[in-house]
N, C-alpha and C positions, 0 to 999 in steps of 0.2 A: 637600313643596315642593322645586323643582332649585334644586340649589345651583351658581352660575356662578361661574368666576374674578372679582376684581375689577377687570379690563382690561375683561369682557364685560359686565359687571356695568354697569360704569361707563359705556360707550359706548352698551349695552342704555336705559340710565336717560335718558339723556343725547337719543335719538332720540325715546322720548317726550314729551319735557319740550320738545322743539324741534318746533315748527311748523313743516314745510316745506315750502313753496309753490313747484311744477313746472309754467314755462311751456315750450310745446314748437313747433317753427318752422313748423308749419302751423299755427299760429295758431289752431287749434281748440278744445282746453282747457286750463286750466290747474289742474290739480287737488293737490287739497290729503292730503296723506298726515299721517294724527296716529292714531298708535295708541293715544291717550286715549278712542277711539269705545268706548260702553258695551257694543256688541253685539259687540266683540272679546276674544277670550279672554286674561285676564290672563299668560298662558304665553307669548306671543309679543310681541316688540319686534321690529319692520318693521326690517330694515336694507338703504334701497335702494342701490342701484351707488353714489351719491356717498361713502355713508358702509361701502364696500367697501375704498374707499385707504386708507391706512394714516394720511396726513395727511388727508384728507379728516376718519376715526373723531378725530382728535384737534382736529381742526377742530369739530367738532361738540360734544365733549365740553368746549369752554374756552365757549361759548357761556353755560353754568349754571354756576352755582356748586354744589358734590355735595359732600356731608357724608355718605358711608356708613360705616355702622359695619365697624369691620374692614377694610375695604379698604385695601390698601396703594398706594401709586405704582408707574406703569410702570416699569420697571427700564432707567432711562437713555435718552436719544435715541432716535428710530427711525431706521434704518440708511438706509430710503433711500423719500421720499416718492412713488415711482412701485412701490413693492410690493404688491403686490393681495392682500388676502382673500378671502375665501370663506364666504360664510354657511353652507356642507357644514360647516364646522369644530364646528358647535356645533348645526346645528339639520338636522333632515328637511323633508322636501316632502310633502304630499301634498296628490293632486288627481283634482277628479272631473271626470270624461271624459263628453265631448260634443257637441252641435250645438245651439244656440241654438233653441228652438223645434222640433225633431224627437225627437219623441217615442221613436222606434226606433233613434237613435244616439246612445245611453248615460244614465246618470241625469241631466247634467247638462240636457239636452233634455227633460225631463220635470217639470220645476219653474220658476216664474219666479225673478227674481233675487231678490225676496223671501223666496220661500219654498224656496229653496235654502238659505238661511243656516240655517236652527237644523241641515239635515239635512249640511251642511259643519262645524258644531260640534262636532255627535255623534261625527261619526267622528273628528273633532280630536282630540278627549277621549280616545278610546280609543288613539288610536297616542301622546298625548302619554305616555298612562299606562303603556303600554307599552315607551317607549323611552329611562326612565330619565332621565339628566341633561341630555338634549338638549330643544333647541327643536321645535315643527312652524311650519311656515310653511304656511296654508291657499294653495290655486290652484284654480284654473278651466282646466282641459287643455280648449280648444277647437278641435275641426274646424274649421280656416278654407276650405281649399280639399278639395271634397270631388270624387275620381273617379265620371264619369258614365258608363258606355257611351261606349266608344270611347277612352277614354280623357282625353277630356273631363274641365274644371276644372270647379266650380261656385262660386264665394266668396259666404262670410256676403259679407253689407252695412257696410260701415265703419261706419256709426252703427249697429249692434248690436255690433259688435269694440269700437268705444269707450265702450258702454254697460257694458257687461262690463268694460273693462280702466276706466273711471273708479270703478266699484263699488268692484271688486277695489282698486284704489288707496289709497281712502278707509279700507279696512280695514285695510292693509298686508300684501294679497294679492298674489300671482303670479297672471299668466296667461301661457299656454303655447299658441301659436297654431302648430296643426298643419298639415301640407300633404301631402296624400299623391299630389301631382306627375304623376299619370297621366301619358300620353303627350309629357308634356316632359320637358325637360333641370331633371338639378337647379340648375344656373343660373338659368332663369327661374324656380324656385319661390322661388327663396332672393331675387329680386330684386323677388319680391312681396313677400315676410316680411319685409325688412329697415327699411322704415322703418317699422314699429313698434316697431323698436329705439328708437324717440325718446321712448317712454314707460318711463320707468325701471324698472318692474316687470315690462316681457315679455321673455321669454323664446322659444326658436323650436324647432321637433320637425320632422321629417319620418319619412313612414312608406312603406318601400320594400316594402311590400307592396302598395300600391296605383300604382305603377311600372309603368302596365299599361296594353293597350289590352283589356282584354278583364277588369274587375275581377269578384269572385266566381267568378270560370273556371280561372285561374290566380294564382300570386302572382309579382310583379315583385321586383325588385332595384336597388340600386345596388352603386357599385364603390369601393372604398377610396378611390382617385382623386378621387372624385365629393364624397366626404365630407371629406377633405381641403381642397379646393377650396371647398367650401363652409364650413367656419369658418376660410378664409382670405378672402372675400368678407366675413362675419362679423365678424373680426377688424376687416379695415380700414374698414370702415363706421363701425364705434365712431371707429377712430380720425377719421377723415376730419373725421366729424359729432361730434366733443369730444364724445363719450358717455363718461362714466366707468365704472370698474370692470367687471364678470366679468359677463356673460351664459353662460347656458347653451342648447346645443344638445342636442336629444334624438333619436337613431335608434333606431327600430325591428325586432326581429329576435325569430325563431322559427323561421325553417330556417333550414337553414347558407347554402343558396344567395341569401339575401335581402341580403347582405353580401358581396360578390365580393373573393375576394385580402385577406381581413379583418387580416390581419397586418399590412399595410400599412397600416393607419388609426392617425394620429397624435393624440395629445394631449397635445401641448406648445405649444398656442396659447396666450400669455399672456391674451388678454381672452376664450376662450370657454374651456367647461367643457363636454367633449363628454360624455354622458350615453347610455348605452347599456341597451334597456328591453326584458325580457324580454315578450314579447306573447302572447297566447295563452291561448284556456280550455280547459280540464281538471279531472282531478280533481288532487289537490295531488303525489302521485305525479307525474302526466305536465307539471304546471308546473315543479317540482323540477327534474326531467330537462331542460325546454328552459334552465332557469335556469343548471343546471352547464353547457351547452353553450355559453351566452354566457359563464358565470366562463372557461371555457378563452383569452380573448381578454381578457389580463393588460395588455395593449397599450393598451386602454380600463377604466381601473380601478373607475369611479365609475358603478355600475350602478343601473337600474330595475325594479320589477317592478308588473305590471298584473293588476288584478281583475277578473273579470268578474262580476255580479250577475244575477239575473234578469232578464232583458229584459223587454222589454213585445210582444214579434213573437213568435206562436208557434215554434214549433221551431228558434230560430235558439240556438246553446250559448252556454252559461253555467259556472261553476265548482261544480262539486257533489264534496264539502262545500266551501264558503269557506273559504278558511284565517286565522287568526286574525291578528289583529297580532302577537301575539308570537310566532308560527310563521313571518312576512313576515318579521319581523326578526330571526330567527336563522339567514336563510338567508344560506348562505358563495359570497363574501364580502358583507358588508353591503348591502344597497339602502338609497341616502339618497334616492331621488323613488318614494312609494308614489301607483298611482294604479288607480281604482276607474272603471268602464265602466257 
């Protein structure tokens, strides 16, 4: 059994015990997040953006009354009610990768929302087991906007993004709604993706590989600039729309050229958490290798790494051997978002 501080312990305890009920201003749904659900793994306590502040977590935790054994009191005031957490401090991500009903892009495409769940447990179980005293936060990494020829967008259906991101909710899941931007500006993808920052569990990816008019021919790019720009759009969104606490953005990269002037990529935006994901199938040899190539870009510290699984398309690659969880997570430095294709 992990053994958590008494502060995590206590705030951990504290979110399950509280019912919280999230209406959002398109009026669409108002869903209910209680990590009391049976078919959730007793290892994880949901902790959405609200209970990311620091007042927010003690806002939360004066609601019950908690008798833990052992647990000591916080140790004095908190310094200053607009200090942001970070659910990285204490727990992993992982999530399985894919398109809603497309079988040929990745496993999440290959199961309903039902019968996804025991096969999101499984693998829970094993990164849980693997990663020591940390949490996993289960996710749904979804293709929203997919390149067509030409560079063309194609977007899921908002009632299948909300069908998915209410599931996920209900569990005290992430989903990660991806954009691979074909022949537009990261601007317009980012200004598709952003209001669903209104639901407190998503999160936002873009993948500069598909920055293209011409996808499977070539691989596209952005530019430091572009990425910048975009968890500054990011940023002020939250603020704008009283969105609390840290979202995360997630870039994509495998060659060097997919990331232009990469040194120039900042991450000191106080509300986003930029996430940088080593992409690509191989054998663990030739992942290792693109992996050290992104650790080189110290500049983005908080890194990804992606698996690929058998497909269901013939001849299209995969990872041969899979590398284990506990081979994903001794790789330097750390990856806190594992995610599985």
């Amino acid at each position: 059994m992990k053994t958590l501080s008494p502060r995590v312990l206590l705030i951990g305890v504290a979110c399950v015990l509280c019912s919280r009920s999230f209406s959002f201003a398109d009026g669409v749904v108002a869903a209910s997040v209680n990590s009391t659900n049976p078919s959730v793994s007793g290892a994880f306590n949901p902790l959405f953006p609200d209970a990311l502040m620091q007042a927010g977590a003690v806002a939360l935790s004066e609601q019950s009354v908690l008798t833990l054994p052992g647990a000591e009191p916080p140790p004095g005031p908190l310094q200053s009610s607009d200090k942001l957490q970070s659910v990285l401090l204490n727990n992993d991500v992982f999530a399985l990768y894919g398109k809603p009903g497309a079988r040929s892009m990745g496993i999440l495409g290959q199961y309903s929302l039902t019968d996804i769940e025991p096969i999101m447990q499984d693998f829970v179980a094993k990164y849980d087991a693997a990663n020591g005293a940390r949490g996993v936060i289960p996710s749904f990494y979804i293709i929203f906007g997919t390149c067509w020829p030409e560079g063309e967008i194609g977007y899921l259906s908002d009632q299948v993004v909300r069908e998915y991101v209410e599931f996920a909710a209900q569990r005290g899941w992430y989903v990660y709604l991806d954009h691979q931007i074909g022949k537009y500006s990261v601007d317009a993808a980012m200004n598709r993706l952003l209001p669903w920052l209104k639901y407190p569990n998503v999160q936002l990816a873009l993948d500069p590989e598909w920055r293209t008019t011409k996808p499977m021919q070539e691989i596209g790019s952005v530019t430091a600039e572009e990425i910048n720009r975009a968890q500054q759009m990011m940023q002020d969104y939250l603020v704008q729309n009283s969105l609390p606490g840290r979202r995360m953005l997630v870039v994509h990269q495998f060659k060097p050229k997919m990331i232009l002037n990469r040194s120039a990529v900042k991450s000191d935006f106080e509300r986003v958490q930029l996430i940088h994901c080593a992409d690509g199938f191989g054998s663990p040899t030739l992942k290792k290798s693109t992996y050290a190539l992104n650790a080189e870009a110290t500049n983005i510290p908080l890194k990804s790494f992606k698996l690929f699984l058998k497909p269901t398309v013939e001849g299209a690659g995969y990872d041969v051997p899979l590398m284990s969880p506990e081979e994903v997570l001794t790789l330097n430095p750390r990856p806190y978002l594992i995610m599985y294709q």
